[in-house]
C-alpha positions in Angstrom: -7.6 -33.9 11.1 -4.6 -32.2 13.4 -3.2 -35.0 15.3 -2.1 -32.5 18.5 1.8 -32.4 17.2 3.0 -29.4 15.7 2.1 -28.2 12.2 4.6 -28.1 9.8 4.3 -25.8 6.4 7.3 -25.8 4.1 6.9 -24.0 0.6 9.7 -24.3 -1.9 10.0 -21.3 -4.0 10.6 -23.0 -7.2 10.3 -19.8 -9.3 12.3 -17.0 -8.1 14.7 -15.6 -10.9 17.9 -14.7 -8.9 19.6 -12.7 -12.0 16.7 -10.3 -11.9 18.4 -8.6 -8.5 22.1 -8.2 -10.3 21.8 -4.2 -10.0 20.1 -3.9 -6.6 22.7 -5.6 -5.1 25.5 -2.9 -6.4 22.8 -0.1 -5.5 20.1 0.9 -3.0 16.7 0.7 -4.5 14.8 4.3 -3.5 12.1 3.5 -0.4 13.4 -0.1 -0.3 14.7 -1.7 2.6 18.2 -2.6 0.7 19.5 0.4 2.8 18.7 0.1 6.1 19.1 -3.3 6.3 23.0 -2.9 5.3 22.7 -0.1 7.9 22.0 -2.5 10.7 23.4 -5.5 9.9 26.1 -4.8 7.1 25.1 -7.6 4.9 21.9 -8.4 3.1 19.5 -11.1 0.5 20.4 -9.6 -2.3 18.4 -12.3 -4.2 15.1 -11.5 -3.6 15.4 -9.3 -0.4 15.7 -11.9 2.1 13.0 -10.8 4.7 12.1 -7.8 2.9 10.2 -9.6 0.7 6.9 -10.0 1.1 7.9 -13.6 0.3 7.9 -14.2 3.9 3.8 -13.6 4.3 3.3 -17.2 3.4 4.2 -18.3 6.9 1.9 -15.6 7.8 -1.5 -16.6 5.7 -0.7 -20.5 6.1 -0.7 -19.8 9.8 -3.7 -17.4 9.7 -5.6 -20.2 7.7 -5.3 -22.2 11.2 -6.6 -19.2 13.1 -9.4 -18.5 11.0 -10.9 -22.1 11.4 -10.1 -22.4 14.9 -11.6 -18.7 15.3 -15.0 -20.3 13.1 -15.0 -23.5 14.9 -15.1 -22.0 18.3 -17.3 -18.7 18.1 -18.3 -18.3 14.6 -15.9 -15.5 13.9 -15.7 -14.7 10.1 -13.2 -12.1 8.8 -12.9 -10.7 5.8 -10.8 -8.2 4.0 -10.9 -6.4 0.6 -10.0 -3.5 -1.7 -11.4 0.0 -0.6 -9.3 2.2 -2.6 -6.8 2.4 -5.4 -4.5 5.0 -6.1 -7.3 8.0 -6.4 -10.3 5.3 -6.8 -11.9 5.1 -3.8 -14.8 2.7 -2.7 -17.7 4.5 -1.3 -18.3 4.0 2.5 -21.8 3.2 2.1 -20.8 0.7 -1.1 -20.4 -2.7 0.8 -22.7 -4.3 3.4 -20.2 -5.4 6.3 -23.1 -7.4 7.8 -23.9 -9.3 4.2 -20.3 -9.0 2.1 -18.9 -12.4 1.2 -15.4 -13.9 0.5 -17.3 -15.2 -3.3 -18.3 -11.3 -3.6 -14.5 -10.0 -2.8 -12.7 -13.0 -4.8 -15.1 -12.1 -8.4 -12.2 -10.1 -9.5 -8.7 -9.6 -9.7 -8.4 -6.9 -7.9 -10.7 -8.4 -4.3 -13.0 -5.3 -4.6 -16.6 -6.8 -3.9 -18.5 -3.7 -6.4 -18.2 -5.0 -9.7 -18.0 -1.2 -11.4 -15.3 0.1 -9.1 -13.3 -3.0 -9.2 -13.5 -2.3 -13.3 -12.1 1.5 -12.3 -9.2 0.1 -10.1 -8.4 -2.4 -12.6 -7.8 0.8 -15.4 -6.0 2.5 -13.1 -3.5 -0.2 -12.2 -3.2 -1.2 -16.0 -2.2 2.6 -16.7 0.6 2.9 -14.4 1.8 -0.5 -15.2 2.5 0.2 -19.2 4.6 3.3 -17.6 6.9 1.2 -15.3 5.4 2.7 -12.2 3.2 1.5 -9.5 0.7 2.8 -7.0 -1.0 2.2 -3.5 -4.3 1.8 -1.8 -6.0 1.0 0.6 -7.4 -2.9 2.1 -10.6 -2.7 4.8 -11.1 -5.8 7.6 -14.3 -6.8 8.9 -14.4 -9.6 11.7 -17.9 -10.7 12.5 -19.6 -12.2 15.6 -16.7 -11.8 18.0 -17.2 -12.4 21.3 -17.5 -9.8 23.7 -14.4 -8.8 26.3 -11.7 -9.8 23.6 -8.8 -7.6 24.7 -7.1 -6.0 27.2 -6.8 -2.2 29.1 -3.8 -0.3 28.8 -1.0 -2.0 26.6 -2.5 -4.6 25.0 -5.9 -3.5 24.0 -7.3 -5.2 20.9 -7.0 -2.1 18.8 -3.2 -1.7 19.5 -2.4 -5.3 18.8 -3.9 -5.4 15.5 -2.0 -2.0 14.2 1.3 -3.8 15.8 0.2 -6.8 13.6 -0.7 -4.6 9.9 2.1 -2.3 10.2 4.1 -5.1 10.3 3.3 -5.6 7.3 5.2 -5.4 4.0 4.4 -1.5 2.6 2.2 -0.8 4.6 1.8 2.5 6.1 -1.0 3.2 8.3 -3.9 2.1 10.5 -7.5 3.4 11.7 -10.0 1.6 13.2 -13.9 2.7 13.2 -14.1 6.1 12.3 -10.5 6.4 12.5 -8.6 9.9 11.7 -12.4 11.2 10.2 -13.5 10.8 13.4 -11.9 14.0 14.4 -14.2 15.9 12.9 -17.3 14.4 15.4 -18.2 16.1 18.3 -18.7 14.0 21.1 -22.6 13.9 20.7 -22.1 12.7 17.2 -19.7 10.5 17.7 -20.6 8.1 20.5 -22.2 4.9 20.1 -25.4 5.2 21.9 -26.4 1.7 23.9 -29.9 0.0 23.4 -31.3 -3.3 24.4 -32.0 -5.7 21.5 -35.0 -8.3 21.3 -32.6 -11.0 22.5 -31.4 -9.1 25.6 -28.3 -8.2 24.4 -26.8 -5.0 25.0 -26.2 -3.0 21.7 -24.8 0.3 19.8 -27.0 1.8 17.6 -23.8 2.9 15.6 -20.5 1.6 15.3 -18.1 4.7 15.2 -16.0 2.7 17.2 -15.1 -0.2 15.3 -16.5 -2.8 17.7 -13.6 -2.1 20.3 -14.1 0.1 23.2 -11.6 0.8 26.0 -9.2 -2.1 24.2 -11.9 -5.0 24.6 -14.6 -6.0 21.8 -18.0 -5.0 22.3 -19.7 -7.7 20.2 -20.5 -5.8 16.8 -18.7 -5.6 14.0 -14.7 -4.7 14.5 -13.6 -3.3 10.8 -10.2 -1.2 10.2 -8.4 0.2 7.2 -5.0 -1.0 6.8 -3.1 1.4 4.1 -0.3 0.5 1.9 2.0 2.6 -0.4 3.3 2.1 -3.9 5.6 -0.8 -4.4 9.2 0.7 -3.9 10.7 -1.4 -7.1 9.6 0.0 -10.1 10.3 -0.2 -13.6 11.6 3.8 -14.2 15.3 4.9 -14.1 15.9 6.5 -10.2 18.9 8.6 -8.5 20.0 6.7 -5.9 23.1 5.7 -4.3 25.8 2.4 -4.6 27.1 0.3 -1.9 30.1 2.0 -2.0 28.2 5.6 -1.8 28.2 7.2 -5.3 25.7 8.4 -6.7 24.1 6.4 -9.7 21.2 5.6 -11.8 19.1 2.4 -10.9 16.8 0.9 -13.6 15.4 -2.5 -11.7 14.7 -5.4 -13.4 12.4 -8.4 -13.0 8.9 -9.5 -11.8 7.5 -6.4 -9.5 3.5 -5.8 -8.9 2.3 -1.7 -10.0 -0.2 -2.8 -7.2 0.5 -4.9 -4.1 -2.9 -4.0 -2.6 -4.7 -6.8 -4.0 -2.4 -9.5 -2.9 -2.5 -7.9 0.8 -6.0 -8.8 1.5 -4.8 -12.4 2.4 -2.1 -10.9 4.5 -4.4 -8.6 6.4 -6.7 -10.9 7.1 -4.8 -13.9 8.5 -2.6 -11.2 10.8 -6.3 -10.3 12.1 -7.3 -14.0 12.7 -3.9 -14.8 14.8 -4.2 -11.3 16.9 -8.3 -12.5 17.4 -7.2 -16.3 18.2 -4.6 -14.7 20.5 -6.5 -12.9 21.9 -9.3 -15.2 22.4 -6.9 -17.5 24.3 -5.6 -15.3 26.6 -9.2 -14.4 27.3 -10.5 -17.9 28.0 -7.1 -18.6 30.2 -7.6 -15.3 32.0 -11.3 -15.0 32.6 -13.3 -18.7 32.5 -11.0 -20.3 34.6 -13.5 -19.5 37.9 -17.2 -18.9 37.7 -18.1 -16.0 35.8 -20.8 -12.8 36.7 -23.2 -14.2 34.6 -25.5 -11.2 35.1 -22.4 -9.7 33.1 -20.3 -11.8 31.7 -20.5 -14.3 28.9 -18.9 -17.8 28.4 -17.3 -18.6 24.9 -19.5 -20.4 23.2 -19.0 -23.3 21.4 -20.3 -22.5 17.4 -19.7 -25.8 16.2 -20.8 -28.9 17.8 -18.5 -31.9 19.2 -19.8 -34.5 16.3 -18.3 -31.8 13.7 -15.0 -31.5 15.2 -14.2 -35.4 16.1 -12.5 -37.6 13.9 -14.4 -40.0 11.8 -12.2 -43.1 12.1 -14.2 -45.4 10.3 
């Protein structure tokens, strides 16, 4: 039970192997961020990359653990991320309920793929580039249920623009769509738009969701999913050109512990950066627009999905 003071998280990396980095730090490693870091700064971590490591997403999911809770606690928000594609294996759209898919489903295998067979296809194809020293990317999808409507805001901080600001700040990754995304494009507009209906409860509705449950920068209520895509780890295991510190041009065979596949070990990442942009978000929200009376004709309060007896302390 939080006590109201500040949450502390310190993790001790009592594993790292620091003799593993002894030729990156006399040479650039290719697509790595040894180079441009010395570019901006003139020094760098050698051992281990400093921040370049994805080492530093630890702050990130322990904090996003909070979020999600909070996020649960207060409106029932659930978000979820897994494995859509691997190198050239690639989940069907139509593979994975986004209404029914659970975390159980997504954690049954190593790779966080909730189909059974094509989690079997990506594991093959990751085991194959891994016995050759090389490595490959993929591609992680987020689903956040049951957030509230009018989560967001027009112009520069619309929900969808946060949460791209929030993956591509993440380690290899590479690019964003949300909804339909770049296949969108091949839509006309009378295909594309989400028509509105009235449900049984009085709620206003889409029919589809092309949209990715954000319209105009502010949620709409149904489901907000996005693809978050992330490249081939940089350090691999084959002999590269590449230059020294001191600008020659050498050979660089890297050593040590590196994934063939970071895309499994993103879905975490993904989905605690999604759960601190939503809780975020929902704060600004609630400051913003329940501090007078609302248009309750169109506006909705945000609800309270757990009750008070859950969240006090039992002191007995």
């Amino acid at each position: 039970m939080t006590t109201g003071t500040p949450i502390h998280v310190f993790v001790p990396n009592t594993d790292q192997r620091g003799g593993d980095y002894s030729e990156m730090a006399k040479a650039y490693r290719p697509s790595h961020a040894d180079a441009t870091y010395d570019f901006k700064y003139g020094v760098r971590a050698v051992q281990g990359g400093g921040r370049s490591s994805a080492r530093e997403t630890i702050g990130r999911v322990a904090a996003g653990a909070l979020a999600k809770k909070i996020l649960k606690l207060k409106s029932g928000v659930e978000i979820l991320a897994f494995v859509s594609k691997v190198h050239q294996v690639v989940l069907p759209e139509d593979a994975v309920d986004f209404e029914t898919v659970t975390m159980e489903q997504i954690e049954s295998n190593i790779v966080r793929c909730p189909d059974p067979e094509y989690a079997e296809k990506m594991i093959a194809a990751i085991d194959k580039v891994r016995i050759r020293g090389d490595s490959i990317g993929g591609v992680v999808t987020c689903i956040a249920r049951n957030v509230p409507r009018g989560i967001g805001s027009p112009v520069f901080d619309k929900l969808e623009a946060e949460l791209a600001k929030a993956m591509l700040s993440l380690p290899a990754s590479k690019g964003f769509e949300i909804g339909s995304g770049f296949a969108g494009t091949d839509f006309t507009g009378s295909e594309h738009n989400d028509e509105f209906y009235m449900d049984e409860a009085g709620n206003v509705r889409t029919r589809t969701n092309r949209s990715g449950g954000v319209q105009g920068g502010i949620s709409n209520g149904e489901i907000i999913y996005f693809k978050v895509a992330f490249k081939p780890t940089a350090t691999i295991g084959k002999k590269q050109n590449t230059v020294s510190r001191e600008h020659q041009d050498v050979e660089l065979l890297a050593r040590g512990r590196h994934d063939p596949c970071v895309v499994p070990r993103a879905v975490p990442m993904v989905e605690s950066m999604a759960a601190l942009v939503l809780m975020d978000q929902l704060m600004a929200h609630i400051a913003q627009c329940e501090m007078f009376p609302l248009n309750f004709s169109l506006q909705e309060p945000i609800g309270m999905a757990s009750s008070a007896s859950e969240l006090a302390p039992n002191l007995s």
